[in-house]
C-alpha positions as CSV (number, residue, x, y, z in Angstrom):
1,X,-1.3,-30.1,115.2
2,X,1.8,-32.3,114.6
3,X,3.6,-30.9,111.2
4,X,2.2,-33.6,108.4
5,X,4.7,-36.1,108.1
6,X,4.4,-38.6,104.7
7,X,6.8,-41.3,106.7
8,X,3.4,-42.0,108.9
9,X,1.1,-42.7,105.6
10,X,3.0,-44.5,103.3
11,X,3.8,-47.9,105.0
12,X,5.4,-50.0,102.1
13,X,5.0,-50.3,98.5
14,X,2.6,-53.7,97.1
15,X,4.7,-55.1,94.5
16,X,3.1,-58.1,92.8
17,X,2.7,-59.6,89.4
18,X,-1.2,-58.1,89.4
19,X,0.2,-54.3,90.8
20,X,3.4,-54.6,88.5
21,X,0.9,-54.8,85.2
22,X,-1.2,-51.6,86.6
23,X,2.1,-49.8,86.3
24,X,2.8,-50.4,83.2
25,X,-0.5,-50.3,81.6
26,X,-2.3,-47.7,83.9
27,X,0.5,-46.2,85.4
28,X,-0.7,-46.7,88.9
29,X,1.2,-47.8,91.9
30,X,-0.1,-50.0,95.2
31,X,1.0,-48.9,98.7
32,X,0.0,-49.8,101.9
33,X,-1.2,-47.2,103.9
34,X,-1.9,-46.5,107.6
35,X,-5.5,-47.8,108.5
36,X,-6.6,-43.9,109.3
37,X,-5.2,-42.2,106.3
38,X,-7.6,-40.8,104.2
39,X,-7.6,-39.9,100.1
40,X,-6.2,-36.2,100.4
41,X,-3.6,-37.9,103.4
42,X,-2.2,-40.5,100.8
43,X,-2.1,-38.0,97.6
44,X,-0.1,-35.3,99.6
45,X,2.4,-38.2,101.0
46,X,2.7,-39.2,97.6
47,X,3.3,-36.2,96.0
48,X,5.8,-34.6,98.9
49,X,7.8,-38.2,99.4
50,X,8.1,-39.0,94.9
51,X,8.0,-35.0,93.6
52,X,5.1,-36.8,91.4
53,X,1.4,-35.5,90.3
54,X,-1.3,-37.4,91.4
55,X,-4.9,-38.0,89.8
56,X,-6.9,-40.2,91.6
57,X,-6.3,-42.2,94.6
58,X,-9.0,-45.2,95.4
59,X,-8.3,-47.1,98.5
60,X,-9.4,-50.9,99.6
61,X,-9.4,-52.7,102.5
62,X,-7.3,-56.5,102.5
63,X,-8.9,-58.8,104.3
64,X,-6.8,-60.9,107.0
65,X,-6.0,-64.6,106.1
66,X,-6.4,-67.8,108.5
67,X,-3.5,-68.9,109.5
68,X,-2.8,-72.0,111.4
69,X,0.1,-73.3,113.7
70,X,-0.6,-77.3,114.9
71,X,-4.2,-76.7,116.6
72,X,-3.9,-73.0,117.2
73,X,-6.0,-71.1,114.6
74,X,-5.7,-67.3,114.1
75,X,-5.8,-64.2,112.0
76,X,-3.7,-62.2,110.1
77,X,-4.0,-58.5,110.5
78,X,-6.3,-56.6,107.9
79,X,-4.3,-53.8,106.1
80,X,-5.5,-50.6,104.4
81,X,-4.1,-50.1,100.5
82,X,-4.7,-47.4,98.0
83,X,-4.0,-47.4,94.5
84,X,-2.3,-43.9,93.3
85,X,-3.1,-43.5,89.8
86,X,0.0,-40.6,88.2
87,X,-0.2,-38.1,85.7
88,X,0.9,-39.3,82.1
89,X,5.0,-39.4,82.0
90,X,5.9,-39.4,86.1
91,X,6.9,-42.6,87.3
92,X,8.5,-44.0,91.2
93,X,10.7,-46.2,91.4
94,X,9.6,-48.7,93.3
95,X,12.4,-51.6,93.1
């Protein structure tokens, strides 16, 4: 078994208006994650890559949009995200 790497899990951070509010109200932070990582996956890459505490993670699926170039119609790729809620007073720096 390959040493658990959290490089491989955590793909980018999801910074929006919507995810910037959950950070300041909930403190909880949007990544997007690789399509096979499960819960325990993500909350040990978040805790090993941010030296943070982790709660509760709840993941989502994003659907693809249709996308259109003259008369060729196609898909974007789906994407896997989980929301990592933190223990009161940790915070990542995600800027």
């Amino acid at each position: 078994m390959p040493e658990f790497n959290p490089v491989f899990i955590l793909q980018r951070p999801v910074v929006t208006e919507k995810t910037t509010g959950s950070i300041d109200h909930l403190n909880a932070y949007v990544f997007q994650v690789a399509p096979r990582a499960n819960k325990i996956e993500i909350k040990k890459a978040v805790e090993k890559q941010f030296n943070v505490k982790v709660i509760k993670v709840n993941t989502r699926w994003k659907q693809g949009k249709m996308k259109r170039l003259g008369k060729t119609i196609g898909r974007t790729s789906p994407a896997k995200e989980a929301i990592v809620t933190l223990r009161p007073g940790d915070k990542i720096d995600v800027y």
